[in-house]
C-alpha positions in Angstrom: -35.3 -78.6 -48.9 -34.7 -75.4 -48.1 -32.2 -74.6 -44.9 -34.6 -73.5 -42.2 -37.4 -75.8 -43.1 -38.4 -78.2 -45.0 -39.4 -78.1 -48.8 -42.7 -76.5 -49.7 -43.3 -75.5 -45.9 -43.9 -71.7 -45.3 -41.1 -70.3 -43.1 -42.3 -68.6 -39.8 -40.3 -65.6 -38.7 -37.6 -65.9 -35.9 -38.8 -63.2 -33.5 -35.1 -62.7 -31.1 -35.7 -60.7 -27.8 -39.7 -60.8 -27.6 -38.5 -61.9 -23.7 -36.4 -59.0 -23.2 -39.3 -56.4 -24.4 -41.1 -57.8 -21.3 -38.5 -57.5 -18.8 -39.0 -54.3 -16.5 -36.5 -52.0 -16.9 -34.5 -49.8 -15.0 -33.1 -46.4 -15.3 -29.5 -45.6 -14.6 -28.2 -42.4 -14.0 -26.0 -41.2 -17.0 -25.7 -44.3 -19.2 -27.7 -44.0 -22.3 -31.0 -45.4 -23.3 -30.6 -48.9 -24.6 -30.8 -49.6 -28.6 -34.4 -50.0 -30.2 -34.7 -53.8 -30.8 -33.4 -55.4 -33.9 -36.6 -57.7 -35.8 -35.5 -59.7 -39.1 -38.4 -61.2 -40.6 -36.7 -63.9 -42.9 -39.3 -64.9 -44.7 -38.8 -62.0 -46.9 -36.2 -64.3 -48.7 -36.9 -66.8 -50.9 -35.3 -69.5 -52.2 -33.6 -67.9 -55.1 -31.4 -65.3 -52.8 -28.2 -65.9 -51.8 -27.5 -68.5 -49.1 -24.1 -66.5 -48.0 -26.1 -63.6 -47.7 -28.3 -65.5 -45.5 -25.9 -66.9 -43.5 -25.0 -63.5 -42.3 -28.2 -62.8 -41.9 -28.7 -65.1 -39.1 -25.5 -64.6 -38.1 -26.4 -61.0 -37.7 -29.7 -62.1 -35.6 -27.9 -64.8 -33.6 -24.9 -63.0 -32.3 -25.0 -60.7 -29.0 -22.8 -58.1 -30.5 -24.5 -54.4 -29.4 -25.8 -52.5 -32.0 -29.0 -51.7 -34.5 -30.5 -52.6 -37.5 -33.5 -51.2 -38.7 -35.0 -51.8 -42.2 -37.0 -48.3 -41.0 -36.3 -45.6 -43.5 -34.5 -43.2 -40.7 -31.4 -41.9 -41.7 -29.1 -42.0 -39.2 -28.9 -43.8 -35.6 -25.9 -44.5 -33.3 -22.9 -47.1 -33.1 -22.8 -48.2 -29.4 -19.8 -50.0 -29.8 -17.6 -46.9 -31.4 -19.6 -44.2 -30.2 -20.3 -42.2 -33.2 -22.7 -41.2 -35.4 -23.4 -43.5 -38.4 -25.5 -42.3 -41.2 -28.1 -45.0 -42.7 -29.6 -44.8 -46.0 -33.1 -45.6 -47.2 -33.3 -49.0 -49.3 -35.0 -46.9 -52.4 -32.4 -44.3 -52.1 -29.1 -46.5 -51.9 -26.6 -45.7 -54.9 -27.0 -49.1 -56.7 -28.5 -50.8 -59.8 -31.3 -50.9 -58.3 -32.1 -47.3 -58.5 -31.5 -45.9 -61.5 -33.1 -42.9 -60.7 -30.9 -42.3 -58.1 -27.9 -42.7 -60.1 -29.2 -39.9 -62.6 -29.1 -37.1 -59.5 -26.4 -38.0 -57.6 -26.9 -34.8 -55.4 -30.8 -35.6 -54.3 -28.8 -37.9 -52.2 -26.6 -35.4 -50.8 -29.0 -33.3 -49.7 -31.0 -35.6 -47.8 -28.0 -36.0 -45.5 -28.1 -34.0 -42.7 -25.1 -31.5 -41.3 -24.1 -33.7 -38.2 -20.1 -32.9 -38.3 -18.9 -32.1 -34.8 -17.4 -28.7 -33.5 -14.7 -30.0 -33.5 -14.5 -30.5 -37.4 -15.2 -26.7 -37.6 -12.7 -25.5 -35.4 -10.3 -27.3 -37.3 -11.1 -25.9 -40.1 -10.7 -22.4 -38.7 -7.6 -22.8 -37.5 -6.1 -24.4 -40.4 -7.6 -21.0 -42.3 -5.9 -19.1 -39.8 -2.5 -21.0 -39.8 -2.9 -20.4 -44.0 -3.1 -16.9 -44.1 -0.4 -16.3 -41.1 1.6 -18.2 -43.8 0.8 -16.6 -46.5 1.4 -13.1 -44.7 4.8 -14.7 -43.5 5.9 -15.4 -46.9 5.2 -11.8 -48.5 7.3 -10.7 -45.5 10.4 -12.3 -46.6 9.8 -11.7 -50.4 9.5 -8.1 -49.0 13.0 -8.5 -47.0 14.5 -10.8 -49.7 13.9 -7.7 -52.3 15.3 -4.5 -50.0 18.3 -7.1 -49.0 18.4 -7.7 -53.2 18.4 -4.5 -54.1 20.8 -3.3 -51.6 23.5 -5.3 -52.8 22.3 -4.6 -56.4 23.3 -0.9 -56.1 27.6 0.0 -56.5 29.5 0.8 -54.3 29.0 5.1 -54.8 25.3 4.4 -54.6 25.7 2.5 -51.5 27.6 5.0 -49.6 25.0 7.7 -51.1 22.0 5.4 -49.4 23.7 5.1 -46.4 23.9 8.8 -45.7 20.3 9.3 -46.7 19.0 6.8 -44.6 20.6 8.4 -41.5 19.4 12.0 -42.0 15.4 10.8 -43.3 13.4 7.7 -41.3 13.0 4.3 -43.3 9.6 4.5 -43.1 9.1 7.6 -45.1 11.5 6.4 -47.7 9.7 3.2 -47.9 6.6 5.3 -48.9 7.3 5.3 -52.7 4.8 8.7 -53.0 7.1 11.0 -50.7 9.0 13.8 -51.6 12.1 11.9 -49.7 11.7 8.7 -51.7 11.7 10.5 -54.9 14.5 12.1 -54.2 16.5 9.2 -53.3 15.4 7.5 -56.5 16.5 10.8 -58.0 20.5 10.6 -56.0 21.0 6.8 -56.9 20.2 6.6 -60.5 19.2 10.1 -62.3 21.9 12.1 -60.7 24.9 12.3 -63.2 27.0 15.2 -61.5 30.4 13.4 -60.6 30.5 15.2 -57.7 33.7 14.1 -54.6 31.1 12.1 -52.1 30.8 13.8 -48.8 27.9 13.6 -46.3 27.9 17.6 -46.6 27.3 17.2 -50.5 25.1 14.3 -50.5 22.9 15.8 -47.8 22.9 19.2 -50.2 21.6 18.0 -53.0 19.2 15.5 -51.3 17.8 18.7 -50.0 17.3 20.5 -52.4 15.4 17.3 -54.5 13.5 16.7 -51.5 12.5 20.5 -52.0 12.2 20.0 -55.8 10.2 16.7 -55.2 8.1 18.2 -52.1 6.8 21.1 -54.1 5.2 20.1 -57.2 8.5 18.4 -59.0 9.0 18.8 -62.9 5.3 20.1 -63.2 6.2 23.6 -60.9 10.0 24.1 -61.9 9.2 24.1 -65.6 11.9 26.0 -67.4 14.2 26.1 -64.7 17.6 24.2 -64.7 17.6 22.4 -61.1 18.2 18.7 -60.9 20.7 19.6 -64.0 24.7 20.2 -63.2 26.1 21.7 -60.3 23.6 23.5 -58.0 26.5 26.1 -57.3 28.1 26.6 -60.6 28.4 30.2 -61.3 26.6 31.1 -64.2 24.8 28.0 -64.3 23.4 27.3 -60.9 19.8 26.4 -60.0 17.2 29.4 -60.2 17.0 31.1 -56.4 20.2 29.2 -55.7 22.9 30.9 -54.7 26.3 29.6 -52.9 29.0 30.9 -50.4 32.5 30.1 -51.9 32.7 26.6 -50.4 29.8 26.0 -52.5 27.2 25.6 -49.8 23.9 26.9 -50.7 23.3 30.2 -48.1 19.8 31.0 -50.5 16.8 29.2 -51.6 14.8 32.1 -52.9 11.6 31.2 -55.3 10.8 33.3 -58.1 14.1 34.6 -58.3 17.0 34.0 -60.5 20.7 35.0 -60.2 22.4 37.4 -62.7 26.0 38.4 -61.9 25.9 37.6 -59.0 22.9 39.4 -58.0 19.2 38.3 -57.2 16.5 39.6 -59.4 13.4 39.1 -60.2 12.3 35.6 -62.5 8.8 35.0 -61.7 6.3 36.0 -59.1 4.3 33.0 -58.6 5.5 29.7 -59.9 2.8 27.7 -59.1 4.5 25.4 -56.1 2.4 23.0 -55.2 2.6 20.9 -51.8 4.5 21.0 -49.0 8.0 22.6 -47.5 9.9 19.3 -46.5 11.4 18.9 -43.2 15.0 18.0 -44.5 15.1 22.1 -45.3 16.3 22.5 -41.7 19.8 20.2 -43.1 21.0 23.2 -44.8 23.6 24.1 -42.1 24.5 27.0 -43.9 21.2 28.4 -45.4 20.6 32.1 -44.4 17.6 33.1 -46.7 14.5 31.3 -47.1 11.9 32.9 -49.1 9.1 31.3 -50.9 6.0 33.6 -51.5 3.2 34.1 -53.4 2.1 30.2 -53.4 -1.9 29.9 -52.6 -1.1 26.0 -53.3 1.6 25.5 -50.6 0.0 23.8 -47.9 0.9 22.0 -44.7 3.2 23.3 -41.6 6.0 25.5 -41.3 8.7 23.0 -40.5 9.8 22.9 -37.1 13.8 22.1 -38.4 13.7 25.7 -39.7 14.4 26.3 -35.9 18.2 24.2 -36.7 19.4 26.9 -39.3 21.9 28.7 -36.4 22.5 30.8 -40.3 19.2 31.8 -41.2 19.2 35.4 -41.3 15.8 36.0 -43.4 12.6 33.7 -43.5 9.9 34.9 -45.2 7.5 32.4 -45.7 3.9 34.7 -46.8 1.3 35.2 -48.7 1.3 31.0 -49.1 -1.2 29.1 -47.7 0.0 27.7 -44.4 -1.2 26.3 -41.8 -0.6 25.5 -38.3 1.1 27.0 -35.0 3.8 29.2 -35.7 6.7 26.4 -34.5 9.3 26.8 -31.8 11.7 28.0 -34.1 12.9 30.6 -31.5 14.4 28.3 -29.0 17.9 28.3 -30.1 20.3 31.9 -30.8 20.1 32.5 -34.2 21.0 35.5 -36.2 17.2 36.1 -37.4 16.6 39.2 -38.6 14.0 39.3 -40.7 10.4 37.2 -40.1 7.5 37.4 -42.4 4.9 34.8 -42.3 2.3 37.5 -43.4 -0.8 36.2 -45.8 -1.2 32.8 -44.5 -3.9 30.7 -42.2 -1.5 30.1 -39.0 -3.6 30.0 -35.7 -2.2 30.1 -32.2 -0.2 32.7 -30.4 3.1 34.2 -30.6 5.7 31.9 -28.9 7.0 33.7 -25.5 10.9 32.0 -26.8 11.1 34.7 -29.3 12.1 36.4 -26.3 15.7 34.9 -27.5 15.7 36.2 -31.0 17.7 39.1 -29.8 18.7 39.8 -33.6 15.1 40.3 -34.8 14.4 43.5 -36.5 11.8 43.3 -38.5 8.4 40.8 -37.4 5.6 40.6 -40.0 2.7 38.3 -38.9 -0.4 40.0 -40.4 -3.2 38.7 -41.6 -3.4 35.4 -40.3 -6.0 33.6 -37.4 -3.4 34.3 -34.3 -5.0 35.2 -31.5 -4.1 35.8 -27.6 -2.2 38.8 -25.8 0.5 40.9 -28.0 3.5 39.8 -26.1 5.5 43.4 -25.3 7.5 42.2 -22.8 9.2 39.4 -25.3 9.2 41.6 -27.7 10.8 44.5 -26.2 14.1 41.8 -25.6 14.4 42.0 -29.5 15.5 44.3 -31.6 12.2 45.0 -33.3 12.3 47.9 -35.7 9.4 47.0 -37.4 6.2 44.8 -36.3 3.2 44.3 -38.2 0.4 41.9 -36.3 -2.4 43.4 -38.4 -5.8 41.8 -39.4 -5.6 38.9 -37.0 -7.5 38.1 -33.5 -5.1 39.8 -30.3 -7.8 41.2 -27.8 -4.8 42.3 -25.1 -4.3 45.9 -24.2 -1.8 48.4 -25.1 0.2 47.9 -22.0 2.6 50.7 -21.1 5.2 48.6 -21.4 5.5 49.1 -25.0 7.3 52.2 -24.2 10.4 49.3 -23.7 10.3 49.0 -27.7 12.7 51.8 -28.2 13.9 50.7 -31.3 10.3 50.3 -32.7 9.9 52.3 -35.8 6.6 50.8 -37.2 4.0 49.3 -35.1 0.5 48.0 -37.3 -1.8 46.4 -34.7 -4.9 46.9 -37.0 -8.0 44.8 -37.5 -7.5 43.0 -34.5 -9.9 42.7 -31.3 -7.6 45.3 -28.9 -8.8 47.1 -26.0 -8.4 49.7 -23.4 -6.8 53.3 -24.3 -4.1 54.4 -25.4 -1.2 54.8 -22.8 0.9 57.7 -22.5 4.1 55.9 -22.6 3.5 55.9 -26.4 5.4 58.8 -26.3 8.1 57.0 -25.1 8.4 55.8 -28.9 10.7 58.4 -29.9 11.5 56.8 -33.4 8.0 55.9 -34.2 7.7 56.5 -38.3 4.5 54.8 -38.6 1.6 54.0 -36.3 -1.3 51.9 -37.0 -3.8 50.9 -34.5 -7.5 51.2 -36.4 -10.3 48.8 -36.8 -10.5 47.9 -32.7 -12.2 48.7 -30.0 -10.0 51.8 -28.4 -11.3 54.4 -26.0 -10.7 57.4 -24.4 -8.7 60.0 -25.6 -5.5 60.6 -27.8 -2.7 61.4 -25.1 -1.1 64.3 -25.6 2.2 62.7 -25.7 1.5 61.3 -29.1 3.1 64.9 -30.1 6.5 63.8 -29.3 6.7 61.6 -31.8 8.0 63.8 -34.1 9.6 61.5 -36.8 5.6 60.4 -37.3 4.8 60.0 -41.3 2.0 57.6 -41.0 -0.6 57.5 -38.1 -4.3 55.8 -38.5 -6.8 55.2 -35.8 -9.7 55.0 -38.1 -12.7 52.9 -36.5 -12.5 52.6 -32.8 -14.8 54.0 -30.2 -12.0 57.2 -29.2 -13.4 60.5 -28.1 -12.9 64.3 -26.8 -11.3 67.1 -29.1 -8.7 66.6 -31.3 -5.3 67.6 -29.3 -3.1 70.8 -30.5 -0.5 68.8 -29.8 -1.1 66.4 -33.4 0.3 69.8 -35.4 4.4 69.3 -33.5 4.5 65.9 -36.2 5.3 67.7 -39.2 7.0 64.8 -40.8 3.2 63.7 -40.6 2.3 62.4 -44.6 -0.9 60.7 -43.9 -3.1 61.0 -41.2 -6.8 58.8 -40.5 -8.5 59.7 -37.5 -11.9 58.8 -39.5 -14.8 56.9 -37.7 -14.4 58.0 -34.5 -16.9 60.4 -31.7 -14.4 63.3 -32.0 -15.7 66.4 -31.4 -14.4 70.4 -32.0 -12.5 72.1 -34.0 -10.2 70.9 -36.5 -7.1 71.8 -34.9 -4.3 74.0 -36.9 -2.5 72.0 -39.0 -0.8 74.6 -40.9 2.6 73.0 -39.9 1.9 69.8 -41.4 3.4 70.8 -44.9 4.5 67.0 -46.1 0.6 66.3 -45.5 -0.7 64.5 -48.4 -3.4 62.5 -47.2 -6.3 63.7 -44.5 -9.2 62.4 -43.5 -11.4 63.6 -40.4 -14.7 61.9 -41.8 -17.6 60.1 -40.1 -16.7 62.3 -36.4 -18.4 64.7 -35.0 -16.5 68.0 -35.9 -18.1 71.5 -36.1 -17.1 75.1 -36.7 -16.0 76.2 -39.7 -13.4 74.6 -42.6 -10.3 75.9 -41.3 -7.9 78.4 -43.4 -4.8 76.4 -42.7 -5.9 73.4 -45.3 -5.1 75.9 -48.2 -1.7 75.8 -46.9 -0.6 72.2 -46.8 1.0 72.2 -50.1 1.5 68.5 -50.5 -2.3 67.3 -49.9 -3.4 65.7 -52.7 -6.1 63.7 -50.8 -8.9 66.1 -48.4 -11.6 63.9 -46.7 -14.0 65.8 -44.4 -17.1 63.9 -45.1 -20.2 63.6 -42.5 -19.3 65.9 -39.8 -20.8 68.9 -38.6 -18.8 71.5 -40.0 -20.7 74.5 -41.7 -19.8 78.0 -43.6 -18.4 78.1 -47.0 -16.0 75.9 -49.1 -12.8 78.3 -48.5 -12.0 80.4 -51.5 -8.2 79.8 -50.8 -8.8 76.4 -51.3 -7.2 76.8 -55.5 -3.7 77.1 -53.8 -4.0 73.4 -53.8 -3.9 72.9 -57.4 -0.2 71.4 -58.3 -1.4 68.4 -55.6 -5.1 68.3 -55.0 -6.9 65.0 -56.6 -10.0 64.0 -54.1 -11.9 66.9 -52.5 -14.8 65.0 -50.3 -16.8 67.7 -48.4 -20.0 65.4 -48.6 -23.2 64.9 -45.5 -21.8 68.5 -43.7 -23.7 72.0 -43.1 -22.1 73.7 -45.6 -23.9 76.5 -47.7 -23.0 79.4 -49.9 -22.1 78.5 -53.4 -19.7 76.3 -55.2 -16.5 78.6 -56.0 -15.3 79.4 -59.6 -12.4 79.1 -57.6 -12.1 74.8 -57.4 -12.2 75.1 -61.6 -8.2 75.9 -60.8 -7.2 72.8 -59.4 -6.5 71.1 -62.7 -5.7 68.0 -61.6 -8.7 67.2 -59.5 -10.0 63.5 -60.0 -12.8 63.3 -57.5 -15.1 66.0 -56.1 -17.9 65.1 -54.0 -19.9 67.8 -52.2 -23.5 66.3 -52.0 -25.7 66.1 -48.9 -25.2 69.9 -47.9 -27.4 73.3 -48.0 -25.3 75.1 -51.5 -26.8 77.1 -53.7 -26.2 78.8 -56.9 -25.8 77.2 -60.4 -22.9 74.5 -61.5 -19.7 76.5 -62.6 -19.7 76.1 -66.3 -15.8 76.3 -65.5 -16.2 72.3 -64.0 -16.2 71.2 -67.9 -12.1 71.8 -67.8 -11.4 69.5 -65.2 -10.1 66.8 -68.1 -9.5 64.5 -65.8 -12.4 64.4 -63.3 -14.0 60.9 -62.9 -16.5 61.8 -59.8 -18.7 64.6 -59.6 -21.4 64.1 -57.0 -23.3 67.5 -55.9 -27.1 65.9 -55.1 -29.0 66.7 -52.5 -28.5 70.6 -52.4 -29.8 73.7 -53.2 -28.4 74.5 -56.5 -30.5 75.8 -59.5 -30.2 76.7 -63.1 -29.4 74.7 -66.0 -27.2 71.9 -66.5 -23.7 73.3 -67.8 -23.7 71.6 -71.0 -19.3 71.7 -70.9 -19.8 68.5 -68.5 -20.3 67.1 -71.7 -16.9 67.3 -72.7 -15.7 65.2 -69.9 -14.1 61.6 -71.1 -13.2 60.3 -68.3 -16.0 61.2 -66.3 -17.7 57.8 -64.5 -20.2 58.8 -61.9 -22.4 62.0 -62.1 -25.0 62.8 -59.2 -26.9 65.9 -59.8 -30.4 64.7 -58.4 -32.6 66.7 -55.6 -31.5 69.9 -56.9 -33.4 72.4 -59.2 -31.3 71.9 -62.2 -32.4 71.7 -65.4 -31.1 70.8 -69.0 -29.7 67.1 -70.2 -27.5 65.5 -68.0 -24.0 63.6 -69.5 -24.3 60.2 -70.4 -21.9 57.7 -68.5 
């Protein structure tokens, strides 16, 4: 007999909590919705199963415990009693024998169970990550520590006290960076440096300077064939190229390109091919007084500002490099500057009003940079400026007449530059003014009569500016006067008499507007090897006298005038003539056959006239003739081939 019924008799299934399905049910607010109803149909055992397993069974369907059971093939439902998810599996997909199919793809399995982990779980996760790399960071820290602290105590006790020193004068951080000019040089003072020199801070500090400068500017690839980083940087005899020492052996001159030789600088090499940038640690040389590196298009970066610390520095000249930047406040302490060039370079800004304090500055060369803003006379005029050059850059201030206050100046180059206003009369003033060079800005007016007072004058140029009126007698008193450009102007008149000017060797009037005749006193300026009277309005004849000239004259340029009559035998005398260019005038006559013995003319221009006849064939004979213009005229015959 079987154990719920009796042998042979079909068992009916127990049906537990039909009653309860019937009962009306009520909602409460916040508890959950009961658990579907559990339904075991025993019958689906026979009698060959396994009476434990049956005895649970009804044990299962008996008991009151809350809870679920569904032979439905839904994959999860909820534990009441723990309050949890539990995952159920399908009968045909449970991991046993059997399934064998299952058992082949373990993962189809996998899949089919859905992501349910909590928040929680993922939070978890992330902060675990989290607490693993913060770890992980912490630990390369230390190793990082652990290593310095290592190699610290690794070093003796000389390369210790050499450390110690360093790190005082240059930040950790840039030592640290293993590319820098300062690491490299510390490398270089703990274990390359084999000069058994006494230790001092003074000496240490030297040489790491001078390998930071070695380092910072292109290392063993730019000082090829030089001897620093070898011996004694002061040795006599032997000491590093552009090094030289006072006798406490304390390096007063870093000079590249340059070489010592008994004791005297010369010349080595004109460009070295530096490469990077002028380190700040130059400013430790207490006892530096000349700086010069030029001629560098690779040298980038800043002018230091610690060049402002060297209360020795008598010369800095720092041009025709490739720097950048402000000019730095290197003017706020005394120092006993005296010569500043920072010409050729691409510094922007102004002039800093502190060089006002500089009150041992003679000679100021900023030219040819980007700095811009007012010239700053009135700082200027506290030094003792003898020579200032602020050419090709961007000033747009006026001439003030406080320039008369430069009473030392001796040569003022304000060229190329954006400068307005006139010319004051206070640049009389100017006494010993040797050279004078305003041109290329946007000057008007007049030239003040004063300017005749400067008689030391050897060099004035206001070429290309907007100045006007006649040309004042008062220009013919400067009979130092060597070159003088008043070319690209409006002037007007008569060339004045110049006669006076007899250490003349350049002129040129061209591009005004000057009329009457050549004057006579040209024929007398036995110096002149340069005449430029090009596009103006002056008419008659080429002077005759004009063969006096020939122990100087080279360029004769009489070009776009009025001038007529014919070209005189007379210009065949002046042997050494180079250049003759009398084109875009009314003369007539034939070509001087004579012209074929000026051996060494390379210019001959004479189109546009009236000249007639044929070709002299003696042009022929000219070797070193390079540019020929003979067209619109009435010649005839071959012309020379270039």
């Amino acid at each position: 007999m079987g154990r719920y019924g009796t042998e042979g008799s079909q068992l009916k299934p127990i049906v537990i909590g039909d009653d309860v399905a019937e009962r009306p049910r009520k909602k409460r607010s916040g508890s959950r919705m009961p658990a579907p109803k559990v339904h075991i149909d025993l019958t689906a055992f026979d009698e060959t199963d396994d009476p434990v397993l049956e005895r649970e069974l009804a044990e299962i369907t008996l008991s009151s415990r809350a809870g679920s059971f569904n032979t439905s093939p839904s994959n999860t439902t909820r534990d009441l009693e723990n309050g949890r998810v539990r995952f159920q599996e399908d009968a045909a997909d449970k991991p046993t024998w059997h399934n064998p199919v299952y058992r082949k793809n373990q993962s189809a399995w996998r899949d089919k169970v859905p992501n349910v982990m909590p928040s929680c779980y993922h939070k978890k996760t992330a902060t675990q990550k989290r607490k693993l790399f913060l770890f992980i960071i912490l630990i390369i820290l230390i190793g990082i520590i652990i290593a310095v602290v290592c190699s610290f105590f690794l070093l003796d006790g000389r390369q210790r006290a050499i450390d110690r020193i360093v790190s005082r004068v240059t930040s950790s951080k840039v030592l640290k960076n293993k590319s820098s000019a300062q690491a490299h040089a510390r490398e270089w003072l703990l274990f390359d440096d084999d000069e058994p020199y006494t230790l001092t801070d003074d000496r240490v500090i030297q040489r790491y300077v001078l390998a930071c400068f070695f380092f910072g500017t292109g290392g063993v690839d730019a000082w090829t064939n030089t001897n620093w980083l070898s011996g004694n940087e002061c040795t006599e005899g032997r000491e590093w190229h552009g090094i030289d020492c006072n006798e406490r052996g304390e390096v007063r001159t870093i000079v590249q390109g340059v070489g010592n030789l008994n004791q005297s600088i010369v010349p080595l090499k004109d460009n070295r091919g530096l490469i990077g940038e002028i380190p700040e640690e130059i400013g430790l040389l207490s006892s530096l007084e000349n700086l010069i590196v030029k001629n560098e298009p690779a040298l980038t970066g800043r002018i230091p500002s610690t060049i402002g610390d060297l209360a020795q520095l008598t010369q800095l000249g720092l041009y025709k490099n490739n720097l950048s930047g402000p000019i730095p406040d290197i003017f706020q302490n005394e120092s006993k500057l005296k010569f500043l060039n920072l010409e050729g370079n691409k510094l922007h800004g102004s002039i800093p009003l502190a060089i006002s304090q500089m009150t041992s500055l003679e000679t100021i060369v900023l030219s040819d940079n980007e700095l811009e803003g007012i010239v700053p006379i009135d700082q200027l005029a506290e030094t003792s400026v003898k020579y200032l050059d602020l050419s090709h850059n961007h000033f747009s201030s006026i001439v003030e007449r406080s320039i008369k206050n430069l009473e030392d100046l001796e040569h003022l180059h304000l060229n190329h530059n954006q400068i307005r206003g006139s010319i004051p009369e206070s640049i009389g003033s100017l006494t010993l003014l040797k050279s004078l060079s305003i041109g290329s800005n946007s000057l008007t007016g007049t030239i003040p009569t004063s300017i005749g007072k400067l008689r030391r004058m050897e060099y004035l140029s206001l070429r290309d500016n907007d100045l006007t009126s006649d040309l004042p007698k008062e220009l013919a008193r400067m009979t130092n006067m060597r070159a003088l450009d008043l070319g690209e102007n409006t002037f007007r008149g008569q060339l004045p008499n110049i006669a006076n000017m007899d250490s003349l060797e350049r002129l040129q009037v061209d591009s005004n507007k000057l009329t009457g005749t050549i004057p006579e006193s040209i024929q007398q300026l036995q110096n002149i090897e340069i005449l430029i009277l090009s596009s103006n309005r002056f008419s008659g004849t080429i002077p005759v006298g004009i063969h006096l000239l020939q122990k100087t004259l080279k360029g004769l340029y009489l070009s776009d005038n009025d001038l007529d009559g014919t070209i005189p035998h007379q210009l065949c005398e002046l042997s050494g003539l180079e250049a003759v260019f009398l084109d875009e005038n009314n003369l007539n006559g034939t070509i001087p056959v004579c012209m074929g013995e000026l051996e060494d003319l390379k210019q001959l221009y004479l189109f546009q006239n009236k000249l007639e006849g044929t070709v002299p064939s003696s042009l022929q004979v000219l070797r070193h003739l390079l540019g020929l213009g003979l067209e619109d005229n009435d010649l005839t015959g071959s012309v020379p081939e270039e």
